[in-house]
N, CA, C and O atoms as CSV, one atom per row, in Angstrom:
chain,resi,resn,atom,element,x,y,z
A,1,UNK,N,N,-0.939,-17.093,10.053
A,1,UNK,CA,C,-0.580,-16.519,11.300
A,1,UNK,C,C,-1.576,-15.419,11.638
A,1,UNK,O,O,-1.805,-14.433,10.938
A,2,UNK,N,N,-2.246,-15.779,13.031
A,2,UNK,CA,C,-2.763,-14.355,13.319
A,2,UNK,C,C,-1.867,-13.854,14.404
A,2,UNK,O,O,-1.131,-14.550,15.104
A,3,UNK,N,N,-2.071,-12.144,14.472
A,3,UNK,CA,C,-1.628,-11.043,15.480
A,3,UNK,C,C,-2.887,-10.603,15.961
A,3,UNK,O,O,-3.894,-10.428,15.275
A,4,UNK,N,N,-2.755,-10.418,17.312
A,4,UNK,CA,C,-3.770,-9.599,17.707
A,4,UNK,C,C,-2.943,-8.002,17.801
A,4,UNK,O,O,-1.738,-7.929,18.042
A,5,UNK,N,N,-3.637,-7.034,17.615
A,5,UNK,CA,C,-3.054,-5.801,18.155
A,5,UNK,C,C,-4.380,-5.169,18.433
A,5,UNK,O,O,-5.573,-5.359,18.194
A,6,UNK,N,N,-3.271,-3.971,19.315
A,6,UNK,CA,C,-4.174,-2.980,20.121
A,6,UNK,C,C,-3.912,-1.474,18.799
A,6,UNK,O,O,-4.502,-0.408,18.980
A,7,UNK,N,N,-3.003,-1.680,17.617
A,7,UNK,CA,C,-2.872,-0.023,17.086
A,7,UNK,C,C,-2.709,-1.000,15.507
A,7,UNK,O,O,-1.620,-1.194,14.966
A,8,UNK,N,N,-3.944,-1.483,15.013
A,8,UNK,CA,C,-4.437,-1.267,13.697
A,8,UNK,C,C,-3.635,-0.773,12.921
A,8,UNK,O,O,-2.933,-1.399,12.126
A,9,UNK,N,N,-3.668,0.409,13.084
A,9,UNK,CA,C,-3.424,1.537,11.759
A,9,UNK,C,C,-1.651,1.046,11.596
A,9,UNK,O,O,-1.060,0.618,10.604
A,10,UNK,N,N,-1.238,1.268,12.748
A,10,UNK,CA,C,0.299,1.548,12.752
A,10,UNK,C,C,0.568,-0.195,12.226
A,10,UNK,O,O,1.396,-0.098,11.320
A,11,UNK,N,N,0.186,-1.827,12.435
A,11,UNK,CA,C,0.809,-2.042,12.035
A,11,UNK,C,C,0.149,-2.572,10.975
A,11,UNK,O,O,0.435,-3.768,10.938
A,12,UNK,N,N,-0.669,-2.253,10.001
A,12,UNK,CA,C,-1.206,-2.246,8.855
A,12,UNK,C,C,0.173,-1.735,7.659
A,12,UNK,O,O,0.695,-2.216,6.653
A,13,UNK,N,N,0.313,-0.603,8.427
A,13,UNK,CA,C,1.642,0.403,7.761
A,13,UNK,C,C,3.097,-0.222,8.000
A,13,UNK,O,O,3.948,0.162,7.198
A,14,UNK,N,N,3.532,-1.173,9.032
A,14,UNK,CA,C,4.800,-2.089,8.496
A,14,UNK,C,C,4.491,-3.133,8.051
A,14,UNK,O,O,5.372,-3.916,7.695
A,15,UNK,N,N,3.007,-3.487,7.928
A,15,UNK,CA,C,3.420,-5.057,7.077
A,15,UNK,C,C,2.741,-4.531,5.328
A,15,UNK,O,O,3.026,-5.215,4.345
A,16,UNK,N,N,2.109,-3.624,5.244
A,16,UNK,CA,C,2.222,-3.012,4.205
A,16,UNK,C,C,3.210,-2.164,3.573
A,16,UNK,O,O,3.691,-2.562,2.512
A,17,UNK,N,N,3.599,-1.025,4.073
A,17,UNK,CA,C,4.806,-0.405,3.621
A,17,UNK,C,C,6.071,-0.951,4.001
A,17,UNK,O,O,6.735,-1.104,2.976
A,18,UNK,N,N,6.674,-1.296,4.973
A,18,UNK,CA,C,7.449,-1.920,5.160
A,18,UNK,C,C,8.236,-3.147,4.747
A,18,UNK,O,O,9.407,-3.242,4.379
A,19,UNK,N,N,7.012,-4.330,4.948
A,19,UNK,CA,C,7.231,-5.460,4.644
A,19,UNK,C,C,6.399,-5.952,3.060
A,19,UNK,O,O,6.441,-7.135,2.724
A,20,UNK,N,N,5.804,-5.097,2.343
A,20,UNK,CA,C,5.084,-5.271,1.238
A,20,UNK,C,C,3.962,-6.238,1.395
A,20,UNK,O,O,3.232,-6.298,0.405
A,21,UNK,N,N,3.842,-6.528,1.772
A,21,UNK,CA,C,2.409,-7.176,2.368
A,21,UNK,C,C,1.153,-6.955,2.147
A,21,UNK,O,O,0.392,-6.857,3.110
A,22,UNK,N,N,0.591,-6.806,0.584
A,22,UNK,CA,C,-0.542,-6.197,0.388
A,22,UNK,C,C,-1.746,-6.811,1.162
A,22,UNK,O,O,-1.887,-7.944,1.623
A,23,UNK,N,N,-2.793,-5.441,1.171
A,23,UNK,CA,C,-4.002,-6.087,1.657
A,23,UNK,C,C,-4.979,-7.174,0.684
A,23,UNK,O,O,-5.156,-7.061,-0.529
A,24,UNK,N,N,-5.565,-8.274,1.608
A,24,UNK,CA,C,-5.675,-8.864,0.576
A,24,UNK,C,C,-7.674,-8.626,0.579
A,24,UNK,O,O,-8.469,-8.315,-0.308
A,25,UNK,N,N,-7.817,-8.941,1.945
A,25,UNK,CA,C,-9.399,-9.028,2.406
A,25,UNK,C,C,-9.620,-8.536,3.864
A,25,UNK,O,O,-8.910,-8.887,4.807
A,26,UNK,N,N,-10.812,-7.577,3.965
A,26,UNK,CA,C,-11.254,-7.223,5.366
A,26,UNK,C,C,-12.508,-7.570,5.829
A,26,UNK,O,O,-13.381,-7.941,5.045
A,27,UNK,N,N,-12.700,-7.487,7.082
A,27,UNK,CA,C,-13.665,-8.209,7.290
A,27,UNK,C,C,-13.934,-7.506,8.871
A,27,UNK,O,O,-13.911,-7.913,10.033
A,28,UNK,N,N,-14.242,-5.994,8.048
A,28,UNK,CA,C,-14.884,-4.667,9.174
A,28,UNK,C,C,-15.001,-4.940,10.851
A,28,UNK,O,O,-14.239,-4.890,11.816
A,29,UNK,N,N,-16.874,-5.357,10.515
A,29,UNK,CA,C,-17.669,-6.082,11.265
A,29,UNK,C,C,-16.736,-7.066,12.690
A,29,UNK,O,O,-17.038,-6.883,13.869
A,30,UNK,N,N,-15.645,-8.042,12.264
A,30,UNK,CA,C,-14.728,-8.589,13.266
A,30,UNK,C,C,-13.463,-8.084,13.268
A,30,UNK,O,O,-12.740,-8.811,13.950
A,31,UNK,N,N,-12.897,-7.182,12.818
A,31,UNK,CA,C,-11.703,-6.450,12.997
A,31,UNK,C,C,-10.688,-6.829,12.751
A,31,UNK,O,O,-9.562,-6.593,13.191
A,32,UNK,N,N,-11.245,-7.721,11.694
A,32,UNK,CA,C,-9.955,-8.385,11.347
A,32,UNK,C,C,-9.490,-8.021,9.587
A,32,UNK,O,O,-10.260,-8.171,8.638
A,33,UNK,N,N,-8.013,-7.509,9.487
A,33,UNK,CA,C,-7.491,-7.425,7.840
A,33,UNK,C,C,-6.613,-8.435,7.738
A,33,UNK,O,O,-5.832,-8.807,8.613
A,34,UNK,N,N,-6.819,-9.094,6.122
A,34,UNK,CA,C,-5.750,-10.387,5.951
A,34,UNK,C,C,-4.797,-9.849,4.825
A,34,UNK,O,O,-5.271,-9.408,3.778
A,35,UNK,N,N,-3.379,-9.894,5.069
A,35,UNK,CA,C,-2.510,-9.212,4.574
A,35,UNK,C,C,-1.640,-11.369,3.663
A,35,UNK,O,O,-1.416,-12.495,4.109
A,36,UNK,N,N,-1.525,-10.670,2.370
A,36,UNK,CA,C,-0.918,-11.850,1.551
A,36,UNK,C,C,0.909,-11.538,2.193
A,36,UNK,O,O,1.503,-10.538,2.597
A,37,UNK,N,N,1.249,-12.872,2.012
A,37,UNK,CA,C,2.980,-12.416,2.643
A,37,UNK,C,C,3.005,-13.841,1.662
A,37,UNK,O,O,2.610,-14.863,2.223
A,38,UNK,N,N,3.508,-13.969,0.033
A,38,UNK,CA,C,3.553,-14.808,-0.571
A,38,UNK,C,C,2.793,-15.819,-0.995
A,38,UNK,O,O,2.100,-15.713,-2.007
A,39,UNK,N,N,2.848,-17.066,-0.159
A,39,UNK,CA,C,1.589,-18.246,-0.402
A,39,UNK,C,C,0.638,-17.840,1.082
A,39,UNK,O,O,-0.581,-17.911,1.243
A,40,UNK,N,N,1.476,-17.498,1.832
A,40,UNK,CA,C,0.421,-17.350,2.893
A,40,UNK,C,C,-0.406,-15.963,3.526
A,40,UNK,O,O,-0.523,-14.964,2.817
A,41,UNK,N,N,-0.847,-15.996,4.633
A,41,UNK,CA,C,-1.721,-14.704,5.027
A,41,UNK,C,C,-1.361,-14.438,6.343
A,41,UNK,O,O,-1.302,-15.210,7.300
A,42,UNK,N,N,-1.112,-13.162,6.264
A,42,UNK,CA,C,-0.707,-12.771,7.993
A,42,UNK,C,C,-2.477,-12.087,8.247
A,42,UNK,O,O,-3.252,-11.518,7.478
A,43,UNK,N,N,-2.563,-12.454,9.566
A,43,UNK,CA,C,-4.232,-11.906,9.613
A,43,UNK,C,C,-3.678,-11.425,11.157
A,43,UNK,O,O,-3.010,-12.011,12.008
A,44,UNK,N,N,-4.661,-9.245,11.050
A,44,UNK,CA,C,-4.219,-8.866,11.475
A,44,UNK,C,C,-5.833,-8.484,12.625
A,44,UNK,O,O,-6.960,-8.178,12.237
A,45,UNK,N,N,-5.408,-8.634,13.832
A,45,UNK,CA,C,-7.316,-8.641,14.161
A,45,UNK,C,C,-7.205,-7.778,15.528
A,45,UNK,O,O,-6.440,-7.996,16.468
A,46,UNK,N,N,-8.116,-6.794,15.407
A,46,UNK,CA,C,-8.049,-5.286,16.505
A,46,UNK,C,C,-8.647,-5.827,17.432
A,46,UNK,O,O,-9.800,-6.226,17.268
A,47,UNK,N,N,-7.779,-6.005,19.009
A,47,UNK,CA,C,-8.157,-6.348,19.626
A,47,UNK,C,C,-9.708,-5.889,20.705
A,47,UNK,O,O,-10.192,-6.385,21.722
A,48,UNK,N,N,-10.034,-4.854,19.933
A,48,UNK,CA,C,-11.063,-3.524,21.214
A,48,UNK,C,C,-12.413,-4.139,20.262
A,48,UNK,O,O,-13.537,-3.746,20.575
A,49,UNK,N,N,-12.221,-5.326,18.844
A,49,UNK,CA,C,-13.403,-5.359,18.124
A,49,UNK,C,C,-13.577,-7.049,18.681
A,49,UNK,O,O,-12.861,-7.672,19.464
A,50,UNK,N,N,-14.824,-7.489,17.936
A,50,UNK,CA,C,-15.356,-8.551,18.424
A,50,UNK,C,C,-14.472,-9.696,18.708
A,50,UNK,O,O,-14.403,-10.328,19.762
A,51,UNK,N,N,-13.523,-9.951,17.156
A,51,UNK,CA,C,-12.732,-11.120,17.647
A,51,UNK,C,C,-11.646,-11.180,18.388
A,51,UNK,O,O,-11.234,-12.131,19.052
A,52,UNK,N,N,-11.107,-9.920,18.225
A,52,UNK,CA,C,-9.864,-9.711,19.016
A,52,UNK,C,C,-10.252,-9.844,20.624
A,52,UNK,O,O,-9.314,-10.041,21.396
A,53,UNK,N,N,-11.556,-9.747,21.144
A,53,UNK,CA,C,-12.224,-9.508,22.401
A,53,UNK,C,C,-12.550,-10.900,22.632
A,53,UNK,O,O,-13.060,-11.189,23.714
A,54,UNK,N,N,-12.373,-11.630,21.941
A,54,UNK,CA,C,-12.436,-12.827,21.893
A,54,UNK,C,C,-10.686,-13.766,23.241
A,54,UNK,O,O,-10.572,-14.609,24.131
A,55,UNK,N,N,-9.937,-12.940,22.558
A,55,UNK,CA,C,-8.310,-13.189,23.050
A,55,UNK,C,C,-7.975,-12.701,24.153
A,55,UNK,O,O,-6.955,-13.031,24.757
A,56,UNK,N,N,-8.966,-11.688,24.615
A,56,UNK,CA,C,-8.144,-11.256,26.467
A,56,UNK,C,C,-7.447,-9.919,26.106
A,56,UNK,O,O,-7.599,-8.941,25.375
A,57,UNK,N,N,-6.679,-10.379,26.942
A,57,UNK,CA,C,-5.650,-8.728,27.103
A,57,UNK,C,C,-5.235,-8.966,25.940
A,57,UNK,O,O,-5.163,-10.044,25.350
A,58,UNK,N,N,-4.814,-7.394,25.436
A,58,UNK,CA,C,-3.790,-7.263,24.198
A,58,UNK,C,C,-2.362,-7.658,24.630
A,58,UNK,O,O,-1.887,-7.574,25.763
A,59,UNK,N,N,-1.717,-8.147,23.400
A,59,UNK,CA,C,-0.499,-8.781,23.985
A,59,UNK,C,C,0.186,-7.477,24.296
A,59,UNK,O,O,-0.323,-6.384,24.049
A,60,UNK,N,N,1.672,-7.690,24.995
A,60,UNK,CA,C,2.634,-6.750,25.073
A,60,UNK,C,C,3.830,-6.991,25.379
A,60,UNK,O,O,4.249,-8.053,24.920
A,61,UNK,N,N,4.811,-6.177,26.217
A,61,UNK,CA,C,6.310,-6.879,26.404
A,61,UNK,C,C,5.914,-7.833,27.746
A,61,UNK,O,O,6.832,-8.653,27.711
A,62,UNK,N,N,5.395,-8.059,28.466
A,62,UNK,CA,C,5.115,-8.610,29.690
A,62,UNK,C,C,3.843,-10.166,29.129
A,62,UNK,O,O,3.843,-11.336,29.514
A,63,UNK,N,N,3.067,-9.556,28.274
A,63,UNK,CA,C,2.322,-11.130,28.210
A,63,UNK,C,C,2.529,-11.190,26.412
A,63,UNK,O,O,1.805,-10.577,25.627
A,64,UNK,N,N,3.693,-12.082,26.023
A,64,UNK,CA,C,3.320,-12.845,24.813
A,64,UNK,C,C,2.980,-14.032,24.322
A,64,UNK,O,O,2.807,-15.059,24.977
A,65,UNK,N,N,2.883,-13.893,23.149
A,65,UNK,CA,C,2.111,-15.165,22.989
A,65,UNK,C,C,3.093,-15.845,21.652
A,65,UNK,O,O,2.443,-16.501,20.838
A,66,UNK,N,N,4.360,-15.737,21.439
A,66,UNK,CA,C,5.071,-16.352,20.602
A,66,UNK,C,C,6.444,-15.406,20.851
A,66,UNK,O,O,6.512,-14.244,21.253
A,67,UNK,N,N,7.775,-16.575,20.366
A,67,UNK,CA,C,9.158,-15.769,20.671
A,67,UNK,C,C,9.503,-14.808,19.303
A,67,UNK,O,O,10.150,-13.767,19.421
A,68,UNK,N,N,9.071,-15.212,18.203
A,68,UNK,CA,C,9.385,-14.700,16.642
A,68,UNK,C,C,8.666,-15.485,15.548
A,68,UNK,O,O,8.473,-16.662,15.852
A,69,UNK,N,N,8.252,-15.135,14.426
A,69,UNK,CA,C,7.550,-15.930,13.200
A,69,UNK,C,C,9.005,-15.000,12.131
A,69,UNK,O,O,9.833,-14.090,12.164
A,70,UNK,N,N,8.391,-16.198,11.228
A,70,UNK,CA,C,9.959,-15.716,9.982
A,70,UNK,C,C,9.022,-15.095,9.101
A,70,UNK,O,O,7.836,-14.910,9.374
A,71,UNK,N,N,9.736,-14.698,7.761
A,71,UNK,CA,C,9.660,-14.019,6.602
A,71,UNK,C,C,10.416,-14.557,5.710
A,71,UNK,O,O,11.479,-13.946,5.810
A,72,UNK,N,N,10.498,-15.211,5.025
A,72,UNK,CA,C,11.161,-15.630,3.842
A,72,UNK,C,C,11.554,-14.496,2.589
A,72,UNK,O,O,10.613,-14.187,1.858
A,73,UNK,N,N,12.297,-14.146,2.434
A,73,UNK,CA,C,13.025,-12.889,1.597
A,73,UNK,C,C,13.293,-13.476,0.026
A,73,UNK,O,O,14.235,-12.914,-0.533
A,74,UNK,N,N,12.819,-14.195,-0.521
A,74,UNK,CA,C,13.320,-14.021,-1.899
A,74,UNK,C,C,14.875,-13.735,-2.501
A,74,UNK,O,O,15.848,-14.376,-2.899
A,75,UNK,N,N,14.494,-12.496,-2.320
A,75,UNK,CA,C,16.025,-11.888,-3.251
A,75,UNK,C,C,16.701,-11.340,-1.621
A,75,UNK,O,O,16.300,-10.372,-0.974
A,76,UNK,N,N,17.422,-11.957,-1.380
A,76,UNK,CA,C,17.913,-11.127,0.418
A,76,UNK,C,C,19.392,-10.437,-0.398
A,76,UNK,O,O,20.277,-11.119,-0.915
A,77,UNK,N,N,19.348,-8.918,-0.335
A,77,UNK,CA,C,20.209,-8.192,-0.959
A,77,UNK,C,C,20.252,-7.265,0.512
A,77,UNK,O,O,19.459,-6.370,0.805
A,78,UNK,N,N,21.576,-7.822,1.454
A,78,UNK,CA,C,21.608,-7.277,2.351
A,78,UNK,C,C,21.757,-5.525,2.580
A,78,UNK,O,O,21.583,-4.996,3.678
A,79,UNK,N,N,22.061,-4.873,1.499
A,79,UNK,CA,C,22.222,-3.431,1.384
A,79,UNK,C,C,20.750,-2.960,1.122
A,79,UNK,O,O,20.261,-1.995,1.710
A,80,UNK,N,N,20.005,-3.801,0.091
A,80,UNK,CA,C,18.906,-3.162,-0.185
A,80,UNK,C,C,18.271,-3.098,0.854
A,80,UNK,O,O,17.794,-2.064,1.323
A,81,UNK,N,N,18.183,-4.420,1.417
A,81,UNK,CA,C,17.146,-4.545,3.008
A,81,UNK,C,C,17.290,-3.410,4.294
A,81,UNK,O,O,16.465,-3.034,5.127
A,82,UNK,N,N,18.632,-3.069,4.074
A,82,UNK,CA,C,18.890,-2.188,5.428
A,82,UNK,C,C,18.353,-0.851,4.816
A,82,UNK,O,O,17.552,-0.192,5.479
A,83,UNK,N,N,18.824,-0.347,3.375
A,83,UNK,CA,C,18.174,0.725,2.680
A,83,UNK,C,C,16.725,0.927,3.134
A,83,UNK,O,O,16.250,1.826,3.827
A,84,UNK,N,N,16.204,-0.024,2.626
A,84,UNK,CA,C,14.504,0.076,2.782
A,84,UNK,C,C,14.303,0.179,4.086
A,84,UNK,O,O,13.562,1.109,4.403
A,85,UNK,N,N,14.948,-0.827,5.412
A,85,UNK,CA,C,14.322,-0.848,6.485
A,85,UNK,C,C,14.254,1.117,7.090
A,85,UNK,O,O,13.303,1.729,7.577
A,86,UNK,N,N,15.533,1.550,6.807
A,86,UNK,CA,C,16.116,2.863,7.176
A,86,UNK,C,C,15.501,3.917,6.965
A,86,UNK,O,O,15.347,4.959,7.601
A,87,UNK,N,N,15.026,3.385,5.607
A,87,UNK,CA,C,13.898,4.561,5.062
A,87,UNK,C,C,12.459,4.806,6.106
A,87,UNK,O,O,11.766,5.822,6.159
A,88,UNK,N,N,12.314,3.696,6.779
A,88,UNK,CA,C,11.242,3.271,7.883
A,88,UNK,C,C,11.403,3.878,9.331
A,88,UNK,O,O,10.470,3.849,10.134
A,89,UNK,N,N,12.571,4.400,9.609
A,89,UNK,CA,C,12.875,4.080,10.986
A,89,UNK,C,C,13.500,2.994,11.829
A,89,UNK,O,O,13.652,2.970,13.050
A,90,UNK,N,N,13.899,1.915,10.724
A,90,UNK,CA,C,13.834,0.669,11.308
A,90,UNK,C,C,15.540,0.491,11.305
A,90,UNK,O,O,16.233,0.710,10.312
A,91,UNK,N,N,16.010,0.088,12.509
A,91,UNK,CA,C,17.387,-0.186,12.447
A,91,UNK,C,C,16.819,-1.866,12.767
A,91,UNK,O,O,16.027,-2.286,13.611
A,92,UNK,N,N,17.557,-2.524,11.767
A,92,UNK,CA,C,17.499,-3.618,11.693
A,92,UNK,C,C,19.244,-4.514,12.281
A,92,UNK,O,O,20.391,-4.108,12.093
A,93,UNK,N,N,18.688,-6.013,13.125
A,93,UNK,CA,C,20.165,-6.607,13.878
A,93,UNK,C,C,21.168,-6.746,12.551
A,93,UNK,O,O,21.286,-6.354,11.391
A,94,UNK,N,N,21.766,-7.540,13.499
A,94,UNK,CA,C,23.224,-7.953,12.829
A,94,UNK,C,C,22.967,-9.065,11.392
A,94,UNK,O,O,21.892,-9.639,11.566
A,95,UNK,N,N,23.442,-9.382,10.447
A,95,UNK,CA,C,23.058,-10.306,10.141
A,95,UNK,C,C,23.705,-11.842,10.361
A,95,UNK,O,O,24.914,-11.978,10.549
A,96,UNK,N,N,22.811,-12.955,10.321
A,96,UNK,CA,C,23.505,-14.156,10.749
A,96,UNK,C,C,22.998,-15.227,9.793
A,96,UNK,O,O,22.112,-14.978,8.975
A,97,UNK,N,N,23.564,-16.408,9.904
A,97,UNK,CA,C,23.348,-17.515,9.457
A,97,UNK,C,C,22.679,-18.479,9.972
A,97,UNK,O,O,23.427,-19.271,10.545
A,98,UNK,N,N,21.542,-18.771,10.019
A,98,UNK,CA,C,20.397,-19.618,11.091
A,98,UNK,C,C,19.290,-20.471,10.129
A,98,UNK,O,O,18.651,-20.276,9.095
A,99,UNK,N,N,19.504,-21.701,11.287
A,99,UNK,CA,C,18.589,-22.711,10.346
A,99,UNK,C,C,17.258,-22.388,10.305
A,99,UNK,O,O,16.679,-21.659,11.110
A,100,UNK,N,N,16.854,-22.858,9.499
A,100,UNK,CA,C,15.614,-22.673,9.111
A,100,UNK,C,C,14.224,-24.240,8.495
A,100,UNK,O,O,14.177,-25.413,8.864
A,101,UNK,N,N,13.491,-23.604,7.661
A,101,UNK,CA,C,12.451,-25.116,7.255
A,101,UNK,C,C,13.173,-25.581,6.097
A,101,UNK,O,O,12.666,-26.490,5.441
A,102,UNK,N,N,14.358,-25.060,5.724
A,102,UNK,CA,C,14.706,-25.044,4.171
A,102,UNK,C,C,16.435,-25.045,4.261
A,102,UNK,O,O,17.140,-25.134,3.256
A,103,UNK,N,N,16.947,-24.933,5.605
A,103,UNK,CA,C,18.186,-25.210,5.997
A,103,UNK,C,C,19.065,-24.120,6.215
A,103,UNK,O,O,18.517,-23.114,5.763
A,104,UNK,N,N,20.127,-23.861,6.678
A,104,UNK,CA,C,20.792,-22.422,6.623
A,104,UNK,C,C,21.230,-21.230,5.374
A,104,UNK,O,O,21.820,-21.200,4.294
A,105,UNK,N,N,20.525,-20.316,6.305
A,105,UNK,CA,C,20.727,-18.794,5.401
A,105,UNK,C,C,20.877,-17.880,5.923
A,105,UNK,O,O,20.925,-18.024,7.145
A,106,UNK,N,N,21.036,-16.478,5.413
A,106,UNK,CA,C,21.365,-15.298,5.842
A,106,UNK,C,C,19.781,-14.564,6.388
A,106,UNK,O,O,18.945,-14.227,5.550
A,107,UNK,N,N,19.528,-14.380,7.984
A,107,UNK,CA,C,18.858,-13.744,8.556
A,107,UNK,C,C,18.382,-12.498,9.549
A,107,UNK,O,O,19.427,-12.454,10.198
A,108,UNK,N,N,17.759,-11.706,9.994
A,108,UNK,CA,C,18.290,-10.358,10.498
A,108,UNK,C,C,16.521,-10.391,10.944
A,108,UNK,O,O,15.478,-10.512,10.300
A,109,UNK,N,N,16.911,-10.190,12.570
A,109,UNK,CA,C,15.701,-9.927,13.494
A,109,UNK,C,C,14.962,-8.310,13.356
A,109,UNK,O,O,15.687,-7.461,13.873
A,110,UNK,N,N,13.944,-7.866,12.887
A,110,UNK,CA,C,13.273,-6.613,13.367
A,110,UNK,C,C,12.224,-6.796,13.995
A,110,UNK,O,O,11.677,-7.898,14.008
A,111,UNK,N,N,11.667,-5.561,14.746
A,111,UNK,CA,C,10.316,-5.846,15.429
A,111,UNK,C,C,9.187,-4.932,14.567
A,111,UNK,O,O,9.468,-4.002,13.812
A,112,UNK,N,N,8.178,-5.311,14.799
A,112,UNK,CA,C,6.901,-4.548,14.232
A,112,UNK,C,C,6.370,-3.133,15.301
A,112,UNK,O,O,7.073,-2.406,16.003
A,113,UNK,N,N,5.255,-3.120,15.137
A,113,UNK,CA,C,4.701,-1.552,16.301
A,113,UNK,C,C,4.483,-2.077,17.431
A,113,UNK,O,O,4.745,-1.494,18.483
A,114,UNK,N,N,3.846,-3.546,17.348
A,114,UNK,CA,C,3.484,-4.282,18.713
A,114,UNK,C,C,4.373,-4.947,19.216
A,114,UNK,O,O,4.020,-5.669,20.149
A,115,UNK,N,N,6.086,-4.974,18.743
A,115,UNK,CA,C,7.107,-5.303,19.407
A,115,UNK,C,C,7.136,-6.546,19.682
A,115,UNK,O,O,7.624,-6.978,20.726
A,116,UNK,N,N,6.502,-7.430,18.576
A,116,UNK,CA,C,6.718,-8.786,17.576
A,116,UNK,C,C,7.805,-8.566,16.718
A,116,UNK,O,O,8.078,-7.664,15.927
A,117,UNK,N,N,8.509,-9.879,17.151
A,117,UNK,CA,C,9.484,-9.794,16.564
A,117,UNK,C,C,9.714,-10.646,15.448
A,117,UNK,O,O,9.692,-11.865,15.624
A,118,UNK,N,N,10.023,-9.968,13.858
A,118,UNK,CA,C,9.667,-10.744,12.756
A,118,UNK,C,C,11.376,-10.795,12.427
A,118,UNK,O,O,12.201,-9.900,12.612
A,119,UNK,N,N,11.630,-12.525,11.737
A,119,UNK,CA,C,13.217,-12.634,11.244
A,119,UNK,C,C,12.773,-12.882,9.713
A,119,UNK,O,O,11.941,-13.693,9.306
A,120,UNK,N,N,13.548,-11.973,8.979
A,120,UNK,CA,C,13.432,-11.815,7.407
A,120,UNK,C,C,14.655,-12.717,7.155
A,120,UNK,O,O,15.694,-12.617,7.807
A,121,UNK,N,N,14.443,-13.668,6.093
A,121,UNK,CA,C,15.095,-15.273,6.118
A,121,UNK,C,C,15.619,-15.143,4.824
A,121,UNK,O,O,14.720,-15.003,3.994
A,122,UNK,N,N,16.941,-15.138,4.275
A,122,UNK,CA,C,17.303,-15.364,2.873
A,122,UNK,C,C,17.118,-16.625,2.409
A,122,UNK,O,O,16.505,-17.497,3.026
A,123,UNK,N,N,17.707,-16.779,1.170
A,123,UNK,CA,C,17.280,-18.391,0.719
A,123,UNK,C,C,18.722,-19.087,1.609
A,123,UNK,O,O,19.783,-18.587,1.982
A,124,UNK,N,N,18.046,-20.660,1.723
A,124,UNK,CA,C,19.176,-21.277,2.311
A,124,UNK,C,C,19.726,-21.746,1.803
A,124,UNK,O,O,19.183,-22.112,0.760
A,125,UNK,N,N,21.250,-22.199,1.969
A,125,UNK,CA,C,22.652,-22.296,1.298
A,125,UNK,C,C,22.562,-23.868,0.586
A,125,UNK,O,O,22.415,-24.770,1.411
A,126,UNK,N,N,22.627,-24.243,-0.712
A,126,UNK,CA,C,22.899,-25.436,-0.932
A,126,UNK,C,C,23.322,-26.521,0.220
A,126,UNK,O,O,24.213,-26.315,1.044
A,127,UNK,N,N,22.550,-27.684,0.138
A,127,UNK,CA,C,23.238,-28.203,0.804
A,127,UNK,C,C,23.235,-28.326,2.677
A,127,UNK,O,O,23.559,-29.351,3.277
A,128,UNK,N,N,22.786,-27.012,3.354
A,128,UNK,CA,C,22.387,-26.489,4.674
A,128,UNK,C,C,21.172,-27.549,5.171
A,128,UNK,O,O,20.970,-27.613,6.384
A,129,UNK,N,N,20.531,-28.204,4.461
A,129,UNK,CA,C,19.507,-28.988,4.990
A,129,UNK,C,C,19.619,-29.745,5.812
A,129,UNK,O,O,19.897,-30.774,5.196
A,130,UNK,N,N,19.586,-30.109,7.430
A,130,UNK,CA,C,20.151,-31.448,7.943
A,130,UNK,C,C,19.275,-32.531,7.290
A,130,UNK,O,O,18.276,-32.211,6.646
A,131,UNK,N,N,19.671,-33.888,7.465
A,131,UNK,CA,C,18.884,-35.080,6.842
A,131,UNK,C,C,18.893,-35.906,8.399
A,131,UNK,O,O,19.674,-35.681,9.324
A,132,UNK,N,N,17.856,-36.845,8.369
A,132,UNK,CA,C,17.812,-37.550,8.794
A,132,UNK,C,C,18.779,-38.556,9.059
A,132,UNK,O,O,19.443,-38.334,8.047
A,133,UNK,N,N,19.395,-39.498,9.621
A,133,UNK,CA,C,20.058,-40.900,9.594
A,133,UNK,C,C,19.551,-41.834,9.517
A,133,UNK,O,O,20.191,-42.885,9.505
């Protein structure tokens, strides 16, 4: 997944502190940092530098460019999650039960600095998978 943003710094600091998301590789020169989020890479690219200038306007509440991307949670320990988010600033939604690539589980919408909205996904419930006919 890439993000374009217009404030770097700030969301370097929720998908790192926040969301644990270490850095993995940068790549100055195009403004772009690739942050590990498990097997995959969130790549984070400043829009005022070459590639991001590549994309146009920076996104915002008026022009986006996606409704939500997930997060897959591992251990989803709904007390711990709100703990940590709180410690952030972050009042995080309600929690719910919503399908997913892996079938229904326990999920809870927050937004990032650029007001992307990320859903942190528990594991899904035995069984929750639809099948085919």
């Amino acid at each position: 997944m890439v993000l374009r943003t217009a404030n770097l710094e700030a969301m370097l600091a929720f998908y790192i502190d926040v969301l644990g998301c270490p850095e993995e590789r940068r790549a100055a020169t195009l403004g772009l940092v690739q942050l590990r989020a498990g097997a995959h890479l969130i790549d984070l690219v400043d829009v005022n530098a070459p590639l991001g200038q590549m994309g146009g306007a920076a996104p915002g509440r008026e022009g986006r460019n996606m409704d939500h991307f997930c997060v897959q949670v591992a251990d989803f320990d709904e007390a711990g999650i709100r703990a940590h988010l709180s410690t952030h600033g972050i009042d995080a939604g309600d929690i719910e039960q919503r399908y997913g690539a892996e079938g229904s589980g326990p999920s809870l919408y927050i937004r990032d600095p650029d007001d992307n909205v990320v859903e942190l996904k528990g594991p899904a419930k035995p069984g929750s998978l639809a099948r085919k006919s």
